[in-house]
C-alpha positions as CSV (number, residue, x, y, z in Angstrom):
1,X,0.0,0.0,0.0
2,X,1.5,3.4,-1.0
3,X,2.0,6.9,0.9
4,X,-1.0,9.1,1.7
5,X,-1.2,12.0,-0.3
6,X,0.1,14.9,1.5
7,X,-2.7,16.4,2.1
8,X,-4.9,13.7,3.1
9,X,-6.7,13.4,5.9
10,X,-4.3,10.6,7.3
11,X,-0.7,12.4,6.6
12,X,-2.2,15.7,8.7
13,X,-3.0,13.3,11.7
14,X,0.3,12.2,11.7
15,X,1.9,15.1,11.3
16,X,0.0,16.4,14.1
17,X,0.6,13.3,15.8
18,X,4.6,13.5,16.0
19,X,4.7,17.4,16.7
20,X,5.7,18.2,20.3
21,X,7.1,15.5,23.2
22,X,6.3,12.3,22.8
23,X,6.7,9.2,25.5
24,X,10.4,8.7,26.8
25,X,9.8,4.9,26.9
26,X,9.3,5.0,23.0
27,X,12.6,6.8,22.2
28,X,15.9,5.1,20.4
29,X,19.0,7.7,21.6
30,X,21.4,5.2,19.4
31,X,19.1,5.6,16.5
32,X,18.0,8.9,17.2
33,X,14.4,8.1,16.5
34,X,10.9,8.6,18.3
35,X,8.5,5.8,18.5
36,X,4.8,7.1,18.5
37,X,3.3,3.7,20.2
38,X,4.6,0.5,21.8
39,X,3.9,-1.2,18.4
40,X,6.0,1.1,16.5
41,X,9.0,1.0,19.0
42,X,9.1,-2.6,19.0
43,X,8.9,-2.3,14.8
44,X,12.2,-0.3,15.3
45,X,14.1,-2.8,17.5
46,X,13.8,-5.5,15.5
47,X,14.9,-3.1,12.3
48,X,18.4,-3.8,10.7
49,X,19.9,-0.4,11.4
50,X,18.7,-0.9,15.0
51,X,20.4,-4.1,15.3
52,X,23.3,-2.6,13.5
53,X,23.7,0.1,15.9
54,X,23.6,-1.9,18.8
55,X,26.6,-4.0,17.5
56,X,28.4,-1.0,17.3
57,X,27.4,1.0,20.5
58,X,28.3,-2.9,22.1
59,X,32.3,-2.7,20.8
60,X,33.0,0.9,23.3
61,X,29.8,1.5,24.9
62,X,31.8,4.0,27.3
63,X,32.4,6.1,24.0
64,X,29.2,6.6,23.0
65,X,28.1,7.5,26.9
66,X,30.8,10.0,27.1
67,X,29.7,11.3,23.9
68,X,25.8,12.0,24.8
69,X,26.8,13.1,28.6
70,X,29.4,15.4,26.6
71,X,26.2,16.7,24.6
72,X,24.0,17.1,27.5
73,X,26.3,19.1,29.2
74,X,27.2,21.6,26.5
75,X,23.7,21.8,25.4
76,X,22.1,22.1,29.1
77,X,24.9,25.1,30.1
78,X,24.5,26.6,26.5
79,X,20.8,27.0,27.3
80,X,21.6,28.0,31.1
81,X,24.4,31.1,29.8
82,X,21.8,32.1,27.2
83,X,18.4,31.8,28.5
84,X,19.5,32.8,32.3
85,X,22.8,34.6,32.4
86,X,24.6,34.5,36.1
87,X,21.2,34.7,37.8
88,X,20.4,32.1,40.4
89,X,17.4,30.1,39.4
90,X,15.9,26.4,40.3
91,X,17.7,23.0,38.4
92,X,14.0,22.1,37.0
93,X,13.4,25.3,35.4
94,X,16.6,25.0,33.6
95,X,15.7,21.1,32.6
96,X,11.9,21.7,31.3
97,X,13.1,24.4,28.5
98,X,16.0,22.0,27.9
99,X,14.1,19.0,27.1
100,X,11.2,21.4,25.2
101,X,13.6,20.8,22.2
102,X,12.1,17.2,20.7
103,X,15.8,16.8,19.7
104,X,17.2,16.7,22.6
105,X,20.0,14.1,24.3
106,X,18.2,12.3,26.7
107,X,19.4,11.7,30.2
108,X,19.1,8.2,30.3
109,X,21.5,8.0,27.7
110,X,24.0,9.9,30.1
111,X,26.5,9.0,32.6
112,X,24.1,11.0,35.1
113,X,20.9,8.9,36.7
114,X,19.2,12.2,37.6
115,X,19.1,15.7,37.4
116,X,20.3,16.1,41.4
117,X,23.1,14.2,40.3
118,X,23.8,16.2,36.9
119,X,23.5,19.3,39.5
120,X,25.9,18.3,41.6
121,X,28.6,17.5,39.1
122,X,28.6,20.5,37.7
123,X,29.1,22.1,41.4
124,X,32.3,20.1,41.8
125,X,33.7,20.2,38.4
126,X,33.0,24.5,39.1
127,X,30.9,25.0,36.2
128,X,28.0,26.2,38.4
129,X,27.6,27.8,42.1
130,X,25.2,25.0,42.9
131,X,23.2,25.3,46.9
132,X,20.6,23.0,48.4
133,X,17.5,24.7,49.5
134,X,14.0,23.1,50.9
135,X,12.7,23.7,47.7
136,X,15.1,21.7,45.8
137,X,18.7,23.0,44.4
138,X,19.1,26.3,42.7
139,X,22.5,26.4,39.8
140,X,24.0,30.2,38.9
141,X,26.3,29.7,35.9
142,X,29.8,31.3,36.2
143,X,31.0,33.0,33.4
144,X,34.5,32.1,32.3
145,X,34.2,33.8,28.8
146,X,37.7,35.7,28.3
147,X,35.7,38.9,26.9
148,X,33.3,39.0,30.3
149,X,36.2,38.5,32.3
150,X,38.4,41.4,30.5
151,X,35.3,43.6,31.0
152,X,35.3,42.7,34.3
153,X,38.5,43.5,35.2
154,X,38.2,46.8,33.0
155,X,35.2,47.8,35.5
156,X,37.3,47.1,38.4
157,X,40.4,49.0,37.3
158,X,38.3,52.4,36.2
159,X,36.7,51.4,40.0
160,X,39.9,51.4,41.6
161,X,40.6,54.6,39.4
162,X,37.6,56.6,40.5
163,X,38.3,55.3,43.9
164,X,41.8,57.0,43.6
165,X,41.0,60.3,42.7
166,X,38.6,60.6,45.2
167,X,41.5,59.7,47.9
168,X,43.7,62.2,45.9
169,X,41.1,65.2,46.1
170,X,40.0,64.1,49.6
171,X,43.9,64.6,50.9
172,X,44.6,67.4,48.7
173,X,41.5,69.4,50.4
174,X,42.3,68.1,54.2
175,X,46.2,69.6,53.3
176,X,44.6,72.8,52.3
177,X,42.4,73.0,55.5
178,X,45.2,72.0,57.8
179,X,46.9,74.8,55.9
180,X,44.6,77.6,56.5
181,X,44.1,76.7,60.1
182,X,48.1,76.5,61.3
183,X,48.1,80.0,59.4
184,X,45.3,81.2,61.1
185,X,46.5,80.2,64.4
186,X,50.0,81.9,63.5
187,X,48.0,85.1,62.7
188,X,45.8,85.4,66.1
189,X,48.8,84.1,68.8
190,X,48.9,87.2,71.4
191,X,52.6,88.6,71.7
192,X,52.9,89.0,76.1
193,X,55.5,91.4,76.6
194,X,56.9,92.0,80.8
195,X,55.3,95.0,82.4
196,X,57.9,97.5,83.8
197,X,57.7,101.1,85.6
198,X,60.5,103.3,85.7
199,X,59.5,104.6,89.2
200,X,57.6,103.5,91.8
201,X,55.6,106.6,92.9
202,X,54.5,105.8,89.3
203,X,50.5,104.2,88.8
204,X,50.0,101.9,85.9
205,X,46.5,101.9,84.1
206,X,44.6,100.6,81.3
207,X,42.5,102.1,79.0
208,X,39.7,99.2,77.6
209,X,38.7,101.7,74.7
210,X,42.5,102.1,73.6
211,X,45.4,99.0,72.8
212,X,48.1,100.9,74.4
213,X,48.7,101.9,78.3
214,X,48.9,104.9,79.4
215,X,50.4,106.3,82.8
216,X,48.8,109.2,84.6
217,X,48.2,110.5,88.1
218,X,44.4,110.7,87.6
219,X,42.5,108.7,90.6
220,X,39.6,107.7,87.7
221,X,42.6,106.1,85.6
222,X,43.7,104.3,88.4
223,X,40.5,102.8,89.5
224,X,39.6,101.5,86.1
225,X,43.2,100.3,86.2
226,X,42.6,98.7,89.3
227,X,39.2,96.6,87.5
228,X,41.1,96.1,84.3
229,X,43.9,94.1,86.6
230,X,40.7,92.4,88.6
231,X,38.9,91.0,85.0
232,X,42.6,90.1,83.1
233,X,43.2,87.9,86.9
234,X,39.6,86.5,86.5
235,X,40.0,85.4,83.1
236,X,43.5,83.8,83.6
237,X,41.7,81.9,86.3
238,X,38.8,81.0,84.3
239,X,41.1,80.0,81.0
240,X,43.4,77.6,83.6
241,X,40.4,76.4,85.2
242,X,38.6,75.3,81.5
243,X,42.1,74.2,80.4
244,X,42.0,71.8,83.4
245,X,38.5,70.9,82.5
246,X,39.6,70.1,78.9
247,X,42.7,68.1,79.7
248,X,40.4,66.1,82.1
249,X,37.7,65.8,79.1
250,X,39.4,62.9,77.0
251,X,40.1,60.8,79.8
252,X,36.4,61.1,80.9
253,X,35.3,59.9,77.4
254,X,37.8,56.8,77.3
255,X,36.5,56.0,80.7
256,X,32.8,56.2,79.4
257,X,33.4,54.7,76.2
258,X,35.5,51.8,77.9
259,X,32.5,51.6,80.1
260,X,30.1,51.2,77.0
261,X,29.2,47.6,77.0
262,X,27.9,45.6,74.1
263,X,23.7,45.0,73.6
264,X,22.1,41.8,74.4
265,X,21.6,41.1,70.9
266,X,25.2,41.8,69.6
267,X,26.7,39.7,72.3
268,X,23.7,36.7,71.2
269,X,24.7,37.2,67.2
270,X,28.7,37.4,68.3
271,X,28.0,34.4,70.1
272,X,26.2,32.6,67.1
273,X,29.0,33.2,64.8
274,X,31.5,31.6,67.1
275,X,29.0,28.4,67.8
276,X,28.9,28.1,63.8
277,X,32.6,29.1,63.4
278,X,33.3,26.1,65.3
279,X,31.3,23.4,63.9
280,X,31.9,24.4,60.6
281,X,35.7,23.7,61.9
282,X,35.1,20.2,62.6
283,X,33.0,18.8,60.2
284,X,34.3,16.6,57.9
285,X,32.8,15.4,54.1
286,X,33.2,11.4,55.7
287,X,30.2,10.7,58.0
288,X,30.2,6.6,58.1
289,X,30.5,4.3,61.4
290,X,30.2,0.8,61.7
291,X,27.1,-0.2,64.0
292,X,24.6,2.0,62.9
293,X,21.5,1.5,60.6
294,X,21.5,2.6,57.1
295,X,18.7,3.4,54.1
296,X,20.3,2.0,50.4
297,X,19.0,5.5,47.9
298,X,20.6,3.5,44.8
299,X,18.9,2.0,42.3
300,X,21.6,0.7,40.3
301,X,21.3,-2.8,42.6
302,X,17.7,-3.4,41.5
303,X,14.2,-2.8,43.5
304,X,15.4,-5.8,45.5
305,X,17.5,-3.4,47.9
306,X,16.3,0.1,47.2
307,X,14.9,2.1,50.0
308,X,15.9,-1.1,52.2
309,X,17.1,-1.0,55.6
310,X,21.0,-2.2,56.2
311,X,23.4,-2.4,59.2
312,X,27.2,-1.2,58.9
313,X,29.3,-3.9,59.3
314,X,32.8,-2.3,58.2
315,X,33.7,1.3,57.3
316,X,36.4,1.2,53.9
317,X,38.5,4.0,53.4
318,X,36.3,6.5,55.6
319,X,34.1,6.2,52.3
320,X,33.1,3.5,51.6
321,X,31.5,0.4,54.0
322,X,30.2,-2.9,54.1
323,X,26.9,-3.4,54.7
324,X,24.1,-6.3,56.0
325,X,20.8,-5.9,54.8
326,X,18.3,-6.4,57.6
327,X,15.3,-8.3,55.7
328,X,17.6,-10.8,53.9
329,X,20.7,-10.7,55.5
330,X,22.9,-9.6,52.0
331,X,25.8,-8.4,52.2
332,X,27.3,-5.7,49.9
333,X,29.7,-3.0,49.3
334,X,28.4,0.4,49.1
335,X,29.6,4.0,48.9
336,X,28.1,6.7,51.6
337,X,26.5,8.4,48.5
338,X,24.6,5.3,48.0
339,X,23.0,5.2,51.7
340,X,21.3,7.6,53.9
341,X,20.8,8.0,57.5
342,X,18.0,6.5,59.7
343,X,15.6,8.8,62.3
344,X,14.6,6.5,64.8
345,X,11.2,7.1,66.7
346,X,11.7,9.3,69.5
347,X,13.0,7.4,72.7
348,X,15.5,5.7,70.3
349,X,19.5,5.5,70.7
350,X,21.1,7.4,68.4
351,X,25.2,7.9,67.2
352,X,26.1,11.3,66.2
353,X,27.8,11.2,62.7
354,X,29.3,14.5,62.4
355,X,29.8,17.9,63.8
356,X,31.2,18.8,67.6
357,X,29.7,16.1,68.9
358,X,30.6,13.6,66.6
359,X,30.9,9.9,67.9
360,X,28.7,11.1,70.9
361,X,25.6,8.5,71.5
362,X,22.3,10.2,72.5
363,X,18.8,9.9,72.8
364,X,16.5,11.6,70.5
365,X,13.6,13.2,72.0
366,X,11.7,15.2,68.8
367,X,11.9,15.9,65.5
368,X,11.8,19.9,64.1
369,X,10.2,19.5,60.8
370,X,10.6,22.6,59.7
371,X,14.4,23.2,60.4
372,X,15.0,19.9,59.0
373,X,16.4,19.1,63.0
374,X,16.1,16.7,65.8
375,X,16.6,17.7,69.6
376,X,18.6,15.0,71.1
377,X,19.5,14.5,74.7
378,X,23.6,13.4,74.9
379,X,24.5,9.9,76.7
380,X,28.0,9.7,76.8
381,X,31.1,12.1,77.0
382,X,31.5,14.7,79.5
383,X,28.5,16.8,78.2
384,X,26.6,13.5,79.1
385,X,22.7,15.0,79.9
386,X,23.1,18.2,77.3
387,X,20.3,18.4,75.0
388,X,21.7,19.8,71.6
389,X,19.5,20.0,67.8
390,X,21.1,18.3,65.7
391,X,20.3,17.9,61.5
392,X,18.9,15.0,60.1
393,X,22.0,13.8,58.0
394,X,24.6,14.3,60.8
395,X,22.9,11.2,63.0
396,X,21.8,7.9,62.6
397,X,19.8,4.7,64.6
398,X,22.2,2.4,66.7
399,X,22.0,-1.0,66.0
């Protein structure tokens, strides 16, 4: 039977049909091909250039994974630089317009099982800033492009520029006041010359409305002499006495402001940042010890284990440990990304895993939902009795 026209009723429906997304399940990444139905896929397996493929995917499979998790990388932080620039913004929003394109390399195809993992790849290999929030992880692309960065550095020199004149006319205009004010000073200093008499039948007086002295037998002379001497003693008495005052004014204010004490709530925030300061200081990126109960996150050993219970056995190169399954007693040999810790029900012994108070056994006595915490009460060490919060991934059930 030959090819519908065209323009018949049958070639539009399937043109309609294969526009847009269609099922994952249904998709060939060797072949590059989208199924529309189960029928169709299975159609395409049993095809010769399927089966040709396969044969060659089957001689370096490792080459052609490379290759498509190469792709997906390039395309995903292609769209990310583009589309969203150095903003922060949420892994999924970047994946959805990703995989909008119908010919795009599908993840299953990659070396990456999901998109946390993809995430956190590109955190370590400094592609990304990558940071874990309740609502899921947020990516902000880092620009290496040699023209951003030479702009960059170009803003930060004519910065640094700006930033120097201003120093420059700052100085130059504090010069310039120190200036004026030592030649001020210069211009105002009183000249004190030593008052003689040539005889001493002789009266001395001052006249306030004239700048020179004038000597005379006069009694009214003499009198206002006798005031002028009784206001120039007053004054020298008053200036000593406010010099004293202002030579006893710094020390005052060092006393008060050594005096000044800190508020309640800068001594609580000072007192915060030393508490984190410290446990950031002894936490370590190795969290496993033997004797404690485990959760297997993997699926790459099958359904048969995932989201099962296990029991540390061993701990391998801080790393790595070997593990018992509780329900059928398996033992296997699993990395700590592959397992997760355990919250016991509240009255259960715990083992701290990391943190200030790591390889401390407690008792957990609630769970903070919202903080992602537990309060547990400690049961060993010299803080034994001390109730601490302590996050969900740094503990785990005792055996």
């Amino acid at each position: 039977m030959g090819k519908a026209d065209f323009l018949s009723p049958k070639a539009i429906a399937n043109r309609i049909k294969s526009k847009g997304l269609q099922k994952l399940r249904w998709y060939c990444q060797m072949c590059q091909k989208q199924c529309r139905d189960e029928n169709g896929f299975k159609c395409h397996c049993m095809s010769e250039s399927h089966q040709r493929q396969l044969l060659l995917a089957s001689e370096d499979p490792n080459k052609f994974m490379d290759y498509f998790s190469d792709e997906f990388k390039s395309d995903f932080l292609e769209l990310l630089r583009r589309r969203f620039g150095t903003k922060r913004v949420h892994n999924n929003i970047v994946y959805n317009e990703y995989i909008s394109d119908r010919e795009h390399v599908h993840m299953n195809s990659t070396q990456w099982e999901t998109l946390t993992d993809f995430t956190k790849w590109l955190g370590r290999e400094g592609f990304c800033k990558v940071d874990e929030t309740p609502k899921g992880w947020y990516v902000q692309y880092i620009d290496r492009d040699p023209e951003t960065i030479r702009r960059q550095e170009e803003q930060a020199r004519k910065k640094k520029q700006e930033l120097d004149d201003e120093e420059r006319s700052a100085k130059f205009i504090e010069e310039q006041v120190r200036r004026g004010r030592d030649s001020k000073e210069t211009d105002e200093t009183p000249v004190y010359t030593e008052l003689k008499r040539e005889s001493e039948e002789e009266k001395v007086a001052f006249n306030l409305s004239a700048s020179s002295c004038v000597a005379g037998p006069s009694k009214s002379s003499s009198a206002l002499g006798a005031s002028a001497l009784k206001a120039a003693a007053a004054s020298s008495s008053s200036s000593s006495s406010s010099s004293t005052k202002r030579k006893d004014t710094p020390s005052g204010s060092d006393s008060r402001s050594e005096k000044k004490k800190k508020s309640a709530l800068e001594e609580i925030i000072e007192m915060e940042e030393k508490k984190k300061k410290k446990q950031d200081a002894v936490r370590t990126d190795y969290w496993l010890q033997p004797n404690i109960v485990v959760k297997v996150v993997t699926k790459r050993l099958g359904e048969k284990y995932y989201k099962k219970k296990a029991l540390v056995t061993e701990v391998k190169d801080k790393y790595g440990a070997v593990v018992k399954m509780v329900d059928s007693g398996d033992k296997l040999k699993l990395d700590q990304t592959h397992v997760e810790t355990v919250i016991p029900a509240p009255g259960k012994r715990v083992l701290i895993l990391n943190g200030p108070y790591r390889d401390t056994e407690a008792v957990l006595e609630g769970i903070d939902v919202k903080n992602f915490t537990a309060t547990l009460t400690l049961d060993s060490g010299q803080q034994k009795g001390k109730r601490v919060d302590i996050a969900y991934e740094d503990f785990s059930k005792l055996a």
